[in-house]
N, C-alpha and C positions, 0 to 999 in steps of 0.2 A: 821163578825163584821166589821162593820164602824167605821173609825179611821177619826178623826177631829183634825186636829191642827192648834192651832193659837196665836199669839201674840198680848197681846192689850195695851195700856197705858192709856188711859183713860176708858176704859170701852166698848167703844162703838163699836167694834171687840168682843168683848165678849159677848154683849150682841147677835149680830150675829149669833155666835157659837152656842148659849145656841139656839136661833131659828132653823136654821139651824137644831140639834140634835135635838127639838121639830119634825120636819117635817120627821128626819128619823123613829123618835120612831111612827108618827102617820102612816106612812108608812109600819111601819110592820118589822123595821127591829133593832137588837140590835147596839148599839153606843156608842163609849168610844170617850169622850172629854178630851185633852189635851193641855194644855199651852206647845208651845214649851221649853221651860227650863226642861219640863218632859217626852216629847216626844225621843223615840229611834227607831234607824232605824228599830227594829222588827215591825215600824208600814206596813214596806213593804211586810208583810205577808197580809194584807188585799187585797181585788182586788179594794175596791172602797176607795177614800182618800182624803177626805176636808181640805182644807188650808183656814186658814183666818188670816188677816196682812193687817193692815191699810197703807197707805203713808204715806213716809216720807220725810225730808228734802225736793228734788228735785224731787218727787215723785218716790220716789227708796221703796224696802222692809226695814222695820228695819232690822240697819247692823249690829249691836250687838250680836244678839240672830236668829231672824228669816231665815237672808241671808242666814248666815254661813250651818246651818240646810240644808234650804231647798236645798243650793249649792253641799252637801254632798249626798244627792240623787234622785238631778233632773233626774241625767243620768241614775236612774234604775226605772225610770215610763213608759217605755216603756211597753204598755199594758194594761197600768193599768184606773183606769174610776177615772176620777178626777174634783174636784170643785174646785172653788175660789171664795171666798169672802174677804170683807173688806171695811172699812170707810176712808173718806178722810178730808181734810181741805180746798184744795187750789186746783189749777188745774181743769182739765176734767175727769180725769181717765186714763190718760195714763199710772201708773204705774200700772195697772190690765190690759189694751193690752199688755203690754211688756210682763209683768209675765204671763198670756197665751198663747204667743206665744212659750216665752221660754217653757210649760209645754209641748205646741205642737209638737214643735219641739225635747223635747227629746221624743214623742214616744207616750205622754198621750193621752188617750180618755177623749175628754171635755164633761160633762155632760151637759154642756150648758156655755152660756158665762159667765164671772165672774161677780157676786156680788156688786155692790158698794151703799152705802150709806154716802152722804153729811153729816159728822158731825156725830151728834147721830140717828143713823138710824128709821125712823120714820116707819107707819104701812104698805106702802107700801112696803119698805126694807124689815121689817119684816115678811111678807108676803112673796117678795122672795126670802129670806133665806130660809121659810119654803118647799116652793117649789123646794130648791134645793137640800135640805134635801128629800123630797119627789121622787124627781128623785133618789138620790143614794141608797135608799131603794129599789128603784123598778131597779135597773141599773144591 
């Protein structure tokens, strides 16, 4: 089972997600979508594990809900095949190298680089979302 979790505020993380899970189911592989507010660390029983969380303020992860989360079990990806996605406002994308690197650095296997879409993510986006959905079906 592929576990996706993600945090969206206006949608557009979401709608990601919902691609993303489009591209594992086309893939061949089962997939449980979760908002992090309902996500638990048994998602660490899975081997493959999509994250998606838009930028925020200063291009940081939302610190409310999403940080805290993913801060609770960076340091047990060691191993494990993992994605990133997520939409932005402002900026280039630096808050999705940071959050990579951090993922790399505890230990993760990147299924490829992270995800972004400018705003509401358009068909290109969508596209590769599905494609990154596609990899962790096939990862």
């Amino acid at each position: 089972m592929i576990r996706i979790v993600y945090w969206s505020g206006t949608g557009n993380t979401e709608a990601m997600a919902n691609a993303v899970a489009d591209g594992v189911k086309n893939g061949g592989a089962e997939v449980e979508i979760l908002p992090v507010a309902a996500a638990e660390e048994s998602i660490l029983e899975s081997e493959v594990l999509l994250f998606g969380c838009p930028a925020m303020g200063a291009e940081e992860l939302e610190e409310s809900e999403f940080e805290p989360f993913f801060s609770s079990i960076e340091s047990r990806l060691r191993g494990k095949k993992v994605g990133l996605f997520g939409s932005y406002d402002w900026g280039d994308g630096e808050w999705m190298r940071v959050w990579q690197q951090r993922a790399e650095a505890a230990g993760a296997q990147m299924l490829a680089d992270g995800v972004i879409a400018h705003n509401e993510p358009d068909a290109e986006a969508i596209a590769a979302c599905e494609e990154l959905g596609r990899l962790a079906a096939n990862a």
